[in-house]
Backbone of each chain as ProteinMPNN parsed JSONL, in Angstrom:
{"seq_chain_A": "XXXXXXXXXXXXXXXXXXXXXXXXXXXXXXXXXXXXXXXXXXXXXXXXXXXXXXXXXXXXXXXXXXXXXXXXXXXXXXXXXXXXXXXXXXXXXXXXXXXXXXXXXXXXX", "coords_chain_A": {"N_chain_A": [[-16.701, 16.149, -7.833], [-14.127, 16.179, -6.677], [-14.61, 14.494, -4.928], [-14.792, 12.058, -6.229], [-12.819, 11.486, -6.98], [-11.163, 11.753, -4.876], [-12.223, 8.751, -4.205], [-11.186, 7.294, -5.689], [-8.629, 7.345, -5.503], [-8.56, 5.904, -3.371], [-9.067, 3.437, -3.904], [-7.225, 2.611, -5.634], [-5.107, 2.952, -3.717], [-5.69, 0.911, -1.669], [-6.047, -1.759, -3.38], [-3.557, -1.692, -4.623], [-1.751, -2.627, -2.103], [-3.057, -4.673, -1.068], [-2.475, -5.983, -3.793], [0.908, -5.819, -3.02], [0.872, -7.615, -1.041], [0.146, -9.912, -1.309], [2.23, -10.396, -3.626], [4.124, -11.067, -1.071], [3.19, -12.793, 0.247], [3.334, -14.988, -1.19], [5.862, -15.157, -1.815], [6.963, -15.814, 0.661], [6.022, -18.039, 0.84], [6.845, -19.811, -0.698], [9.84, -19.368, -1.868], [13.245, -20.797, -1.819], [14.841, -20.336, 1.206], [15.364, -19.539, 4.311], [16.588, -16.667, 4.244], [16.05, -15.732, 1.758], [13.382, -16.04, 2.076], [12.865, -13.432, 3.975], [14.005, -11.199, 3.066], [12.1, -10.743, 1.145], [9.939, -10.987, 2.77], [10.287, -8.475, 4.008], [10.711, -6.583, 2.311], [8.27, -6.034, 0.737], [6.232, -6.739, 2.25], [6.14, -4.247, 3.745], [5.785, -2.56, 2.248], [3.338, -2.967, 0.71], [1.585, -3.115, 3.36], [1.882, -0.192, 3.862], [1.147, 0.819, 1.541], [-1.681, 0.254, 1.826], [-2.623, 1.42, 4.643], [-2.059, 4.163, 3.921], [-4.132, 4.59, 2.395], [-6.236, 3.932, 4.032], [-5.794, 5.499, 6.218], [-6.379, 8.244, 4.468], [-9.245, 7.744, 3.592], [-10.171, 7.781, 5.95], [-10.34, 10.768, 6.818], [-10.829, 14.034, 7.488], [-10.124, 14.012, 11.216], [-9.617, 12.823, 14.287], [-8.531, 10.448, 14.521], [-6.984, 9.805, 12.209], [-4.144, 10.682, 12.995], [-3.354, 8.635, 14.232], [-2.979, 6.63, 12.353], [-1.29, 7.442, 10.6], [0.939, 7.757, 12.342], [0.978, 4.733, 13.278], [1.569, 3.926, 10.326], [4.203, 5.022, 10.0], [5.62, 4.049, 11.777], [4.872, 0.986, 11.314], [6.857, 1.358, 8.61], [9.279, 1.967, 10.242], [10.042, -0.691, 11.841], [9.402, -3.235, 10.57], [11.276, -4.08, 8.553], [13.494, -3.748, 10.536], [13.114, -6.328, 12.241], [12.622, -7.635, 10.469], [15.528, -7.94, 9.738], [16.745, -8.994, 12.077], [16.021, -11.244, 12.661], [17.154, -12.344, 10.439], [19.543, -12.638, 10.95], [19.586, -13.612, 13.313], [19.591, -16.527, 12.286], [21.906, -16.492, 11.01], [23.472, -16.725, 12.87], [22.874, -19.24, 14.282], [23.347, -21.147, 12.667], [22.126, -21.786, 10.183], [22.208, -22.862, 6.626], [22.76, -21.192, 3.664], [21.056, -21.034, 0.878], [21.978, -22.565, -2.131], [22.874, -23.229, -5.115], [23.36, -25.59, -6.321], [21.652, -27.426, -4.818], [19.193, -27.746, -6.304], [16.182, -29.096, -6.977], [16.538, -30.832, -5.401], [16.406, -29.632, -2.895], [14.382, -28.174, -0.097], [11.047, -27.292, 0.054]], "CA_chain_A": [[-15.505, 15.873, -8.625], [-13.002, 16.144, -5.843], [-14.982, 13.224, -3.886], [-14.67, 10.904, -7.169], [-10.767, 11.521, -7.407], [-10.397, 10.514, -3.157], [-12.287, 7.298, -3.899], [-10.569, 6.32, -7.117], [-7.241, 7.299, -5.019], [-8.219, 5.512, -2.226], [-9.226, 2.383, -4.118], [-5.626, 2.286, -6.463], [-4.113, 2.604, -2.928], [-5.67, -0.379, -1.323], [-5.506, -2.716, -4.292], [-2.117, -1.803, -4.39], [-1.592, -3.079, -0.916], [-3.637, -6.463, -1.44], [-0.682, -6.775, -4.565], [2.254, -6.595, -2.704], [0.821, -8.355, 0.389], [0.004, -11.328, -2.211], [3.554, -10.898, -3.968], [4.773, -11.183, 0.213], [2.729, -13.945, 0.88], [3.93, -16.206, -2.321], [7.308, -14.989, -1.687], [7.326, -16.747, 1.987], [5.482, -20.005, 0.763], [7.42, -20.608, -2.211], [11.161, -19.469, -2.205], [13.952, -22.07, -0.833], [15.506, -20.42, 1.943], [14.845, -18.624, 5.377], [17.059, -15.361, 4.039], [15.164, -15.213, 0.9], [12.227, -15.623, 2.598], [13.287, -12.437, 4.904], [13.966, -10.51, 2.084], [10.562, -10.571, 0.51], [8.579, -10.111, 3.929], [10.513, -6.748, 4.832], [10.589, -5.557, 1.059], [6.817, -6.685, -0.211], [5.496, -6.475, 3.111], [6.079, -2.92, 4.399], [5.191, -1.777, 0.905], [1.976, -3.275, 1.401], [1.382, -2.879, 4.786], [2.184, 1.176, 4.148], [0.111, 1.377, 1.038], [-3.064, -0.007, 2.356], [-2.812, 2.475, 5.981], [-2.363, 4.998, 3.486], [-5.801, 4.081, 1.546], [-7.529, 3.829, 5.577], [-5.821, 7.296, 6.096], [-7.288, 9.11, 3.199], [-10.564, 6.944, 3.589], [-10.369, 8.394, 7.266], [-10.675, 11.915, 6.087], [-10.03, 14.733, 8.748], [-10.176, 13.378, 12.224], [-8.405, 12.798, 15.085], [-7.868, 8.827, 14.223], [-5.77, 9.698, 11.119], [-3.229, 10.771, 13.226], [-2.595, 7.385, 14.736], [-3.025, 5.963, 11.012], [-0.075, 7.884, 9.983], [1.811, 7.298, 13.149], [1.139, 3.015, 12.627], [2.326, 3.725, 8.981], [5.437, 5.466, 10.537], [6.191, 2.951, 12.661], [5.401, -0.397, 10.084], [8.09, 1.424, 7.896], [10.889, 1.342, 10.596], [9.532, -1.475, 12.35], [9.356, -4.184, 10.224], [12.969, -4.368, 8.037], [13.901, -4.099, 11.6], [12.59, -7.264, 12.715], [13.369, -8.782, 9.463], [17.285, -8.179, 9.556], [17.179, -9.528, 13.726], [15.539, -12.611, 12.057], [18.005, -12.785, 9.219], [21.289, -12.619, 11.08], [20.001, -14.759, 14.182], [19.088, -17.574, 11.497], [22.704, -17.079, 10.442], [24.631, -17.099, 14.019], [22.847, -20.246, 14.506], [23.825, -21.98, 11.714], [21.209, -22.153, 8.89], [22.944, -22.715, 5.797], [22.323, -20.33, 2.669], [20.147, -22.542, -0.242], [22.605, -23.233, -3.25], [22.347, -23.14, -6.506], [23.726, -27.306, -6.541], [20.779, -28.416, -3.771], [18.105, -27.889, -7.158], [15.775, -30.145, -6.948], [16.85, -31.565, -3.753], [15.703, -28.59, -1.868], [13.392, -27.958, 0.607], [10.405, -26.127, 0.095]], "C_chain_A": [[-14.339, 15.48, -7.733], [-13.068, 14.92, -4.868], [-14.645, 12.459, -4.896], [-12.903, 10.848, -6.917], [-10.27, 11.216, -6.337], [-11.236, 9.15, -3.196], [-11.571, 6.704, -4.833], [-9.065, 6.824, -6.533], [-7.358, 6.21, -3.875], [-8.639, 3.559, -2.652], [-7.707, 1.53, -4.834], [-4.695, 2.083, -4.889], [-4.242, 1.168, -1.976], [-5.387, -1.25, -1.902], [-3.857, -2.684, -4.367], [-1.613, -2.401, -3.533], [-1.597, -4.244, -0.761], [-2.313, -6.658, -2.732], [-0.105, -7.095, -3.709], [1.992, -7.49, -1.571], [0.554, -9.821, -0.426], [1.538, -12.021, -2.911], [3.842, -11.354, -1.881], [4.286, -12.561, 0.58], [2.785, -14.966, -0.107], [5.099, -16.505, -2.164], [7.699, -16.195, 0.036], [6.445, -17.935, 1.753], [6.544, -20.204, -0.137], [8.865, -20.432, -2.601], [12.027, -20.314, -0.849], [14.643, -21.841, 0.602], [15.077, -19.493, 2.98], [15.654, -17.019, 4.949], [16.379, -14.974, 2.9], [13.45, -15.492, 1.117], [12.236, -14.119, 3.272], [13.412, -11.12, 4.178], [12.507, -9.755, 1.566], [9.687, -10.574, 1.667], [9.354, -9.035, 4.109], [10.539, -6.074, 3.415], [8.928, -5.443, 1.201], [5.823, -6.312, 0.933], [4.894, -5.061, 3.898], [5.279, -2.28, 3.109], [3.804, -1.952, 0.839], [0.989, -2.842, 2.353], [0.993, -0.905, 4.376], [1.047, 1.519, 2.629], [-1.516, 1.55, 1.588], [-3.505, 0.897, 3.735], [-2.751, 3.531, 5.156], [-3.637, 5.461, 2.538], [-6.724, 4.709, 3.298], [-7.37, 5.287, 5.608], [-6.651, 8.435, 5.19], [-9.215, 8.635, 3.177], [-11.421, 7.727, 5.109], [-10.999, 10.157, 7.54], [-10.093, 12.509, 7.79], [-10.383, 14.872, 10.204], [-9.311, 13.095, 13.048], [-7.477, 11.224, 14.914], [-6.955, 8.479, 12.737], [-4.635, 10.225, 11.376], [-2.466, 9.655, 13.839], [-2.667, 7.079, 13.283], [-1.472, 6.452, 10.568], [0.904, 7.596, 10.656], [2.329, 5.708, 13.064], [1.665, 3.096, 11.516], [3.917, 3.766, 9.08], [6.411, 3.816, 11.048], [6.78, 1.791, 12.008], [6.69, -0.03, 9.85], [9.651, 0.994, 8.525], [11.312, 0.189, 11.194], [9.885, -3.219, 11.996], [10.628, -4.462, 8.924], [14.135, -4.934, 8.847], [14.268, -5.824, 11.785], [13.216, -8.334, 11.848], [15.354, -9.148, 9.597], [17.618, -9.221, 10.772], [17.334, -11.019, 13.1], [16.762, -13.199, 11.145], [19.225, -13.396, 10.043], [20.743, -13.565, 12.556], [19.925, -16.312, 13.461], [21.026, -17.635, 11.338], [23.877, -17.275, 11.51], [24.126, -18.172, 14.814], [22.742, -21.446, 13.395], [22.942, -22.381, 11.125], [22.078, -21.816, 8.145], [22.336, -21.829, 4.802], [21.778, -21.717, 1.607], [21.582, -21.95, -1.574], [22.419, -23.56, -4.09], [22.47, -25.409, -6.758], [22.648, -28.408, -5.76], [19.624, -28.057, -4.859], [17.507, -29.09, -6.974], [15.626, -30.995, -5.626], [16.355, -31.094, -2.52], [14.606, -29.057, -1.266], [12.241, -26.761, 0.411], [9.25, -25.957, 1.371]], "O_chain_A": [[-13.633, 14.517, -8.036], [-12.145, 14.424, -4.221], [-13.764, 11.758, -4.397], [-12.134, 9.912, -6.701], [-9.218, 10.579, -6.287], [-11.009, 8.371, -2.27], [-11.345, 5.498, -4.732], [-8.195, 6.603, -7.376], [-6.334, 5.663, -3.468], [-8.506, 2.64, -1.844], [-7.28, 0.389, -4.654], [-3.778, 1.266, -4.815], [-3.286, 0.481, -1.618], [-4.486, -1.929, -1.41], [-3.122, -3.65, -4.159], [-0.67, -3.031, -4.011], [-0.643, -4.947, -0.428], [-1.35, -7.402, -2.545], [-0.164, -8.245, -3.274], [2.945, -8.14, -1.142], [0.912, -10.838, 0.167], [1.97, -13.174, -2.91], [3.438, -12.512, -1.773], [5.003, -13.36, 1.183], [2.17, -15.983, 0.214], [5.573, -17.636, -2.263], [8.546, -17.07, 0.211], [6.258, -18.746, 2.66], [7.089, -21.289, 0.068], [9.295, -21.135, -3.515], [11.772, -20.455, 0.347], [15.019, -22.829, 1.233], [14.371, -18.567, 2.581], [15.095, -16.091, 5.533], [16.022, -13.796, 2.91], [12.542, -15.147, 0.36], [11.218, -13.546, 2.885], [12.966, -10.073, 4.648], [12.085, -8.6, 1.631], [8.569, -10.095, 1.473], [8.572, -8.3, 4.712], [10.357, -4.857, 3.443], [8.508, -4.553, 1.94], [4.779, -5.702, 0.704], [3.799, -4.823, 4.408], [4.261, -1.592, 3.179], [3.095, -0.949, 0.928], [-0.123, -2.346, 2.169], [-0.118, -0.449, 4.646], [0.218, 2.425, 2.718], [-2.246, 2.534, 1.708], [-4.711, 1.079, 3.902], [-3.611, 4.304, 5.579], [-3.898, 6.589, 2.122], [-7.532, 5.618, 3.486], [-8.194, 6.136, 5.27], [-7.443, 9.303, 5.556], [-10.143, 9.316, 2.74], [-12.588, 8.063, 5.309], [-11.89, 10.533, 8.302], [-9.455, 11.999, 8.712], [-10.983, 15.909, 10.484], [-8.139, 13.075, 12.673], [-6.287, 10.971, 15.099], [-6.466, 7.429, 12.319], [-3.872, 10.409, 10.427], [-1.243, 9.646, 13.972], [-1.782, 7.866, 12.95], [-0.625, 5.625, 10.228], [1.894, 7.174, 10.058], [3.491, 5.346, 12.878], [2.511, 2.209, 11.409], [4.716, 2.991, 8.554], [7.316, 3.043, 10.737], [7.947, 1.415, 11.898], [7.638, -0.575, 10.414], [10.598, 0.346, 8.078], [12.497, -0.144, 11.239], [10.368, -4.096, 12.712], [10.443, -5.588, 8.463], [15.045, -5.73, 8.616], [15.332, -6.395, 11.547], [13.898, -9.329, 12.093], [16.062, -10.155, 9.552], [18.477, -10.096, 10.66], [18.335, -11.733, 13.039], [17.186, -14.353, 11.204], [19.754, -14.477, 9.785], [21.631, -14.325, 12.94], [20.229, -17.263, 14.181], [21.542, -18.736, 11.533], [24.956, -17.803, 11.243], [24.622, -18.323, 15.93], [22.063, -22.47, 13.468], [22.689, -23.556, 11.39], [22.809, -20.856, 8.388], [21.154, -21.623, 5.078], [22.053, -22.916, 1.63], [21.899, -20.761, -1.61], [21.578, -24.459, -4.109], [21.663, -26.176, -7.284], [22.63, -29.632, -5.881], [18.613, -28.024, -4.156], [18.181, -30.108, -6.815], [14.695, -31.612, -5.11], [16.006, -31.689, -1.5], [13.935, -30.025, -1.627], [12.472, -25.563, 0.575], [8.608, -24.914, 1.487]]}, "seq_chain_B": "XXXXXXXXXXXXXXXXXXXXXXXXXXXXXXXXXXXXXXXXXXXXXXXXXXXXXXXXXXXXXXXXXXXXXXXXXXXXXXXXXXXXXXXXXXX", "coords_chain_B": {"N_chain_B": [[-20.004, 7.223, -0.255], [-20.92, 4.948, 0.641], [-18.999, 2.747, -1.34], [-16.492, 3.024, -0.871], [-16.565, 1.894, 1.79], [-17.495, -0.586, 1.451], [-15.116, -1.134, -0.362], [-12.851, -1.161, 1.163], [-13.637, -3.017, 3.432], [-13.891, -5.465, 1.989], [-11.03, -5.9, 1.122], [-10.432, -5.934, 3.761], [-10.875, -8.809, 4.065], [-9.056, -10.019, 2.013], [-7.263, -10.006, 3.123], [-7.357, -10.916, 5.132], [-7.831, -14.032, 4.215], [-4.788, -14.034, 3.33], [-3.442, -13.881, 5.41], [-3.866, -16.453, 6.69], [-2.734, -17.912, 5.054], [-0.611, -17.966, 5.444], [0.093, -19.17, 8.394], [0.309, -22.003, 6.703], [3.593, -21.832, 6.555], [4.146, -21.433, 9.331], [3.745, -24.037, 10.041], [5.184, -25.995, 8.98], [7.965, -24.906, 8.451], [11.23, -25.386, 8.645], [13.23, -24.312, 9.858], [13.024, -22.303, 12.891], [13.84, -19.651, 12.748], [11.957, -19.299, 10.454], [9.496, -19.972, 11.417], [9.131, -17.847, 13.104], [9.596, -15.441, 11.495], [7.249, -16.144, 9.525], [5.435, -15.678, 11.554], [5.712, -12.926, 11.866], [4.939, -11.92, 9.821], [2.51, -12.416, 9.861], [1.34, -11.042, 11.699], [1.838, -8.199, 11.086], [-0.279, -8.475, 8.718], [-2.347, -8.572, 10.457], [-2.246, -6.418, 11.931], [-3.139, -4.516, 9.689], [-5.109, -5.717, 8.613], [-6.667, -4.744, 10.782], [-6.93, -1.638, 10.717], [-8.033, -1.474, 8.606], [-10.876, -2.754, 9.072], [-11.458, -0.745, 10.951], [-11.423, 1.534, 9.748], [-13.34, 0.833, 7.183], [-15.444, -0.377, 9.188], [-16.251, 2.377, 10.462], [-14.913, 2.581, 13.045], [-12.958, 4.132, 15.335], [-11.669, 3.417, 17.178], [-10.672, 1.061, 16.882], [-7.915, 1.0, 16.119], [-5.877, 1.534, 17.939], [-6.079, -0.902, 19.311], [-5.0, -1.684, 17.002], [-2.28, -0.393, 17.321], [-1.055, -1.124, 19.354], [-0.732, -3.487, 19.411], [0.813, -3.963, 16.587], [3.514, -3.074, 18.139], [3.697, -4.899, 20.238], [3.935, -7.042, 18.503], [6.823, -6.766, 17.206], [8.289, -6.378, 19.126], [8.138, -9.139, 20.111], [8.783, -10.567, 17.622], [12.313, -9.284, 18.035], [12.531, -10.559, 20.325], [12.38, -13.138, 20.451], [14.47, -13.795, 18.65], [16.728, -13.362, 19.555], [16.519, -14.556, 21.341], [17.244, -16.766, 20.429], [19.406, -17.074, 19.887], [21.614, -16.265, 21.947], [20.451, -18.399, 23.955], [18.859, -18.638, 27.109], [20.178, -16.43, 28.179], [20.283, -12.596, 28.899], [17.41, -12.008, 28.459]], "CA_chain_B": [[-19.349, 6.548, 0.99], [-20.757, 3.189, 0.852], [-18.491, 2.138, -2.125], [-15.598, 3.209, 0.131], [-17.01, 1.264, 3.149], [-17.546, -1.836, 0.801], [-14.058, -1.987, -1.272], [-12.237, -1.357, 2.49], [-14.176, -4.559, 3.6], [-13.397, -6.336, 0.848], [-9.813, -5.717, 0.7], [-9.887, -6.71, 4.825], [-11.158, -10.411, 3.6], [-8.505, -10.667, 0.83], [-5.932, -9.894, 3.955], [-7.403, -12.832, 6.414], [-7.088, -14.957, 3.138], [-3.625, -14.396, 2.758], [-2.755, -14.267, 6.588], [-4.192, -17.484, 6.717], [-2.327, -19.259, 4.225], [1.005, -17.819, 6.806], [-0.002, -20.313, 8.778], [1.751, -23.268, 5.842], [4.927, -21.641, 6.753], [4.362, -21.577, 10.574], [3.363, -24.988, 10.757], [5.92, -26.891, 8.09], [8.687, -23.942, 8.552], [11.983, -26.158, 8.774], [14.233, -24.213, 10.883], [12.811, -21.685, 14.227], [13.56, -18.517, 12.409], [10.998, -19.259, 9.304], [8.049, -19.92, 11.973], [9.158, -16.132, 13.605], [9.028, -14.735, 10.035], [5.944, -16.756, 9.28], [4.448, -15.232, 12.519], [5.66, -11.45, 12.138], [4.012, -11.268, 8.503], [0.86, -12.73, 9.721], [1.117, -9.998, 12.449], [1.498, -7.016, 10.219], [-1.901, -8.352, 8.365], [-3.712, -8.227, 11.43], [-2.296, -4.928, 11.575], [-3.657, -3.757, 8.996], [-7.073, -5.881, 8.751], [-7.776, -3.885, 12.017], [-6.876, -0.402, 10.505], [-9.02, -1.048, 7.495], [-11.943, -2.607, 9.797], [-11.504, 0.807, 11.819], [-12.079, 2.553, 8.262], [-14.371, 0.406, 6.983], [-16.819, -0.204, 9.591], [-16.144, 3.673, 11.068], [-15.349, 2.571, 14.801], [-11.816, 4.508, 15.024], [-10.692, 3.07, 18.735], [-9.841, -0.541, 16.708], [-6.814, 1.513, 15.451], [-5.725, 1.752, 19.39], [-5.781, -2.084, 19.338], [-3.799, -2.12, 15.787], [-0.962, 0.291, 17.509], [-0.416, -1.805, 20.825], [-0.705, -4.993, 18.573], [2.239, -3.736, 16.269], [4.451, -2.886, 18.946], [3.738, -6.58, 21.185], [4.877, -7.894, 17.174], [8.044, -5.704, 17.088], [8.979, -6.974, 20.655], [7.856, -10.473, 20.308], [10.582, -10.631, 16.826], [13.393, -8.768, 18.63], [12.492, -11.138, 21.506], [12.7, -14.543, 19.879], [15.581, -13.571, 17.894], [18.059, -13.381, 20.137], [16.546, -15.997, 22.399], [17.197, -18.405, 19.848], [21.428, -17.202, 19.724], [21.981, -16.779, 23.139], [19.448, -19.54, 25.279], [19.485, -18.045, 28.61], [21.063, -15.112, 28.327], [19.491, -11.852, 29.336], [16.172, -12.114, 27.186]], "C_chain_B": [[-19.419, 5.332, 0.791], [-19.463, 2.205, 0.147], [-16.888, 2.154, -1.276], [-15.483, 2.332, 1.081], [-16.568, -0.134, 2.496], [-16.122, -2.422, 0.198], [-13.133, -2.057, 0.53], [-12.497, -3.008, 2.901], [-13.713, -5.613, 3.21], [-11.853, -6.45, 0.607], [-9.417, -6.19, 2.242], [-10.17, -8.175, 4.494], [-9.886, -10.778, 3.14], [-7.113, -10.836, 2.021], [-6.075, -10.984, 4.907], [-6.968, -13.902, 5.44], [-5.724, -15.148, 3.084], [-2.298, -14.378, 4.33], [-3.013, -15.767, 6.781], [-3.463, -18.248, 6.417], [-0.69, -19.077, 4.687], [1.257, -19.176, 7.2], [0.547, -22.535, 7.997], [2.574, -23.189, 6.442], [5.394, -22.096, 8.442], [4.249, -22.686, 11.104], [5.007, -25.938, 9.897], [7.589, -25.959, 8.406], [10.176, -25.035, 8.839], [13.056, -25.757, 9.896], [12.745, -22.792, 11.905], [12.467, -20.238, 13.878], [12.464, -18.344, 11.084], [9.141, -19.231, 10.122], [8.01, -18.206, 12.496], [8.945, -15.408, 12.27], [7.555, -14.508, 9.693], [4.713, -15.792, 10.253], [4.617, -13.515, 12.574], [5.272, -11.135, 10.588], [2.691, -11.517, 8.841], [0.437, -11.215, 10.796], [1.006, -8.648, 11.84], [0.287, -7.422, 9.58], [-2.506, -8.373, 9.719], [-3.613, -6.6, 11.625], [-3.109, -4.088, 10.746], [-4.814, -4.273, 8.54], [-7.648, -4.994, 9.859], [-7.741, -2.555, 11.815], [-8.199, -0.438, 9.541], [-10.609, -1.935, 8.064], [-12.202, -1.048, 10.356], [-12.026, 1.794, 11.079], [-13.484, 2.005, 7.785], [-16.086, 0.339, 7.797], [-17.248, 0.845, 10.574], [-16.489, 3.788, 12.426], [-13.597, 3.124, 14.823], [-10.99, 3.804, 16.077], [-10.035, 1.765, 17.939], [-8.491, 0.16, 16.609], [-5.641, 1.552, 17.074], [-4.86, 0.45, 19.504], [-4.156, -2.631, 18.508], [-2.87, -1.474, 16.355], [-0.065, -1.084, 18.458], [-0.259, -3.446, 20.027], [1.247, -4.954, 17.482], [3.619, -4.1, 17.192], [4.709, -4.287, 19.767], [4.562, -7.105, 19.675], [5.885, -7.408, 17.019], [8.793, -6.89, 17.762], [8.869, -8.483, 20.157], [9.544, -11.318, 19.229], [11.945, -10.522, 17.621], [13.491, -9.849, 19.346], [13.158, -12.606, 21.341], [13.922, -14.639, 19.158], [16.74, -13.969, 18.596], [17.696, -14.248, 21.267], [17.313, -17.177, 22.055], [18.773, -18.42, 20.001], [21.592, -17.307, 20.689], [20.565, -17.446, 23.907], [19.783, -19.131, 26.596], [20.214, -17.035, 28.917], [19.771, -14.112, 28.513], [18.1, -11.735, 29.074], [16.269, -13.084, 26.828]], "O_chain_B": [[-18.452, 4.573, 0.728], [-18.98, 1.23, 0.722], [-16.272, 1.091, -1.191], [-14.358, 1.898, 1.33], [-15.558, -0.742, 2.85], [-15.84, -3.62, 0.164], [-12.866, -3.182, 0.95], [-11.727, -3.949, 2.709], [-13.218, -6.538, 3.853], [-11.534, -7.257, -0.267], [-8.335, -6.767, 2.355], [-9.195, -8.814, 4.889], [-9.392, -11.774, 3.668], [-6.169, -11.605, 1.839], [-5.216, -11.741, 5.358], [-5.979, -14.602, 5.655], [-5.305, -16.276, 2.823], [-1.099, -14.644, 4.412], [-1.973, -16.325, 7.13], [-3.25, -19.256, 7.09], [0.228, -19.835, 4.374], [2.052, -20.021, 6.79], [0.875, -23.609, 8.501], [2.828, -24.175, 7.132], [6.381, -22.73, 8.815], [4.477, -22.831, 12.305], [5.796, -26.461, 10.685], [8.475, -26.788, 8.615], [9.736, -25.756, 9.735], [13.62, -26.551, 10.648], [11.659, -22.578, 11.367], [11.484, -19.608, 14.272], [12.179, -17.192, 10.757], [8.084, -18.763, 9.697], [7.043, -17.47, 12.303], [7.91, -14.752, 12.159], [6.87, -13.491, 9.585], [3.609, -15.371, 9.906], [3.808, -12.84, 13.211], [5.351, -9.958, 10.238], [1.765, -10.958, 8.254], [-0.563, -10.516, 10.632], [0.016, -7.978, 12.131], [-0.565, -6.581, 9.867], [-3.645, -7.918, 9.614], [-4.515, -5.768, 11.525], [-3.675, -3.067, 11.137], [-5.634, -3.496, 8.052], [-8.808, -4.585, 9.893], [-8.451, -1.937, 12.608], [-9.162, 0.323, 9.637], [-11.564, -1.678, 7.33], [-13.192, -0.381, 10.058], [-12.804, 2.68, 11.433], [-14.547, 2.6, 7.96], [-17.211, 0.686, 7.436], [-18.176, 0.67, 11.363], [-17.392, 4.386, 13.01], [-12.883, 2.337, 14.2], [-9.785, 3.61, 15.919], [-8.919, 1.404, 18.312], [-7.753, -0.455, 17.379], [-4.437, 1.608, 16.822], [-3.644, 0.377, 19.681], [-3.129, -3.25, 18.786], [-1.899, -2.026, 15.837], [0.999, -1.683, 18.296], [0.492, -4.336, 20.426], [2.298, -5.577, 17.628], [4.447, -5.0, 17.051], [5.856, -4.711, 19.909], [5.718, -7.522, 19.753], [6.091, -7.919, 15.919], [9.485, -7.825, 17.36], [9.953, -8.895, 19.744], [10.538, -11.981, 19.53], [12.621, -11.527, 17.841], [14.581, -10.4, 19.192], [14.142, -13.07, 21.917], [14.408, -15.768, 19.097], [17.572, -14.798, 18.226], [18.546, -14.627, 22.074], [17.807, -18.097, 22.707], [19.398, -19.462, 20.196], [21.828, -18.479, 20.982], [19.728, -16.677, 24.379], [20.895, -19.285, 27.101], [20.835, -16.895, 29.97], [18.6, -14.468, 28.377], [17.635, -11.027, 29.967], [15.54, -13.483, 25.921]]}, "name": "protein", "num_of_chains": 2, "seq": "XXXXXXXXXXXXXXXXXXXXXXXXXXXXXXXXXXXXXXXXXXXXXXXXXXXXXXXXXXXXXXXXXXXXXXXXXXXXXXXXXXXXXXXXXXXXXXXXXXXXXXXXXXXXXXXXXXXXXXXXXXXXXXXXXXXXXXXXXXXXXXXXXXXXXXXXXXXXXXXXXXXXXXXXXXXXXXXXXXXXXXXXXXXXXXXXXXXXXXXX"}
């Protein structure tokens, strides 16, 4: 009973993972601008990223290699928002413009 | 177990699939900071295709790989970031 209820947890937590890593990876093909790209990899991505290590973790069971699992989860979380903001704000102290509601159509995708 | 072993597997595929299709962004990417983006999301999926290999096909050292892999993608962001504002400056 208790084995059925860690695979049917550990399957809701990967699928979960594969979501947002699919929303993350639509989100950076398909919206107009490098800050709303930036956005949606440090939201969509960590969320992702942190479900799916938490699926391996639990999948891992009790072992010494689910203490790095939890540690890499650790990390992603502070890791990668990080990275994203560096990204954001050097995009904007070298002069990428913000996308505009008036460049419709005209845009770049 | 197996079913465990198998959806893991299966769920590292769906993650090369969608690191893969990164690669649009990194190649077409219009400005410098969209290819660094492009390249620190594809890096978190390898991240985590090599955790859930490590689970999946129950060899735990890949996870070793996935730490020191993170951390080179951390650095590499940080790195390029501020290359691109100051050129020649310390980093």
């Amino acid at each position: 009973m208790i084995e059925q209820i860690r695979t049917a947890l550990i399957v809701a937590l990967v699928a979960g993972g594969v979501f947002f890593t699919f929303v993350s990876a639509t989100g950076v093909l398909r919206l107009p601008d490098v800050y709303a790209r930036a956005h949606t990899a440090s939201q969509t991505d960590t969320l992702g990223a942190g479900l799916a290590l938490a699926g391996v973790a639990l999948a891992m069971g009790w072992q010494s290699a689910t203490v790095i699992t939890a540690l890499l989860l650790v990390f992603i979380f502070v890791t990668n928002p990080t990275a994203a903001h560096a990204i954001a704000r050097a995009a904007y102290e070298s002069g990428v413009e913000p996308w505009d509601e008036r460049e419709r159509g005209g845009g770049e995708r | 177990m197996s079913l465990v072993n198998d959806v893991l597997l299966l769920a590292a595929a769906a993650f090369v699939v969608l690191a893969i299709a990164m690669l649009y962004r990194v190649v077409k990417g219009p400005t410098m900071q969209d290819r660094v983006l492009a390249v620190n999301v594809l890096g978190t999926n390898t991240v985590v295709i090599l955790a859930l290999l490590a689970a999946g096909l129950d060899e735990p050292w890949f996870l070793d790989i996935a730490l020191v892999y993170a951390l080179l993608n951390f650095l590499m962001s940080i790195a390029i970031s501020k290359f691109t504002v100051e050129r020649g400056g310390i980093i």
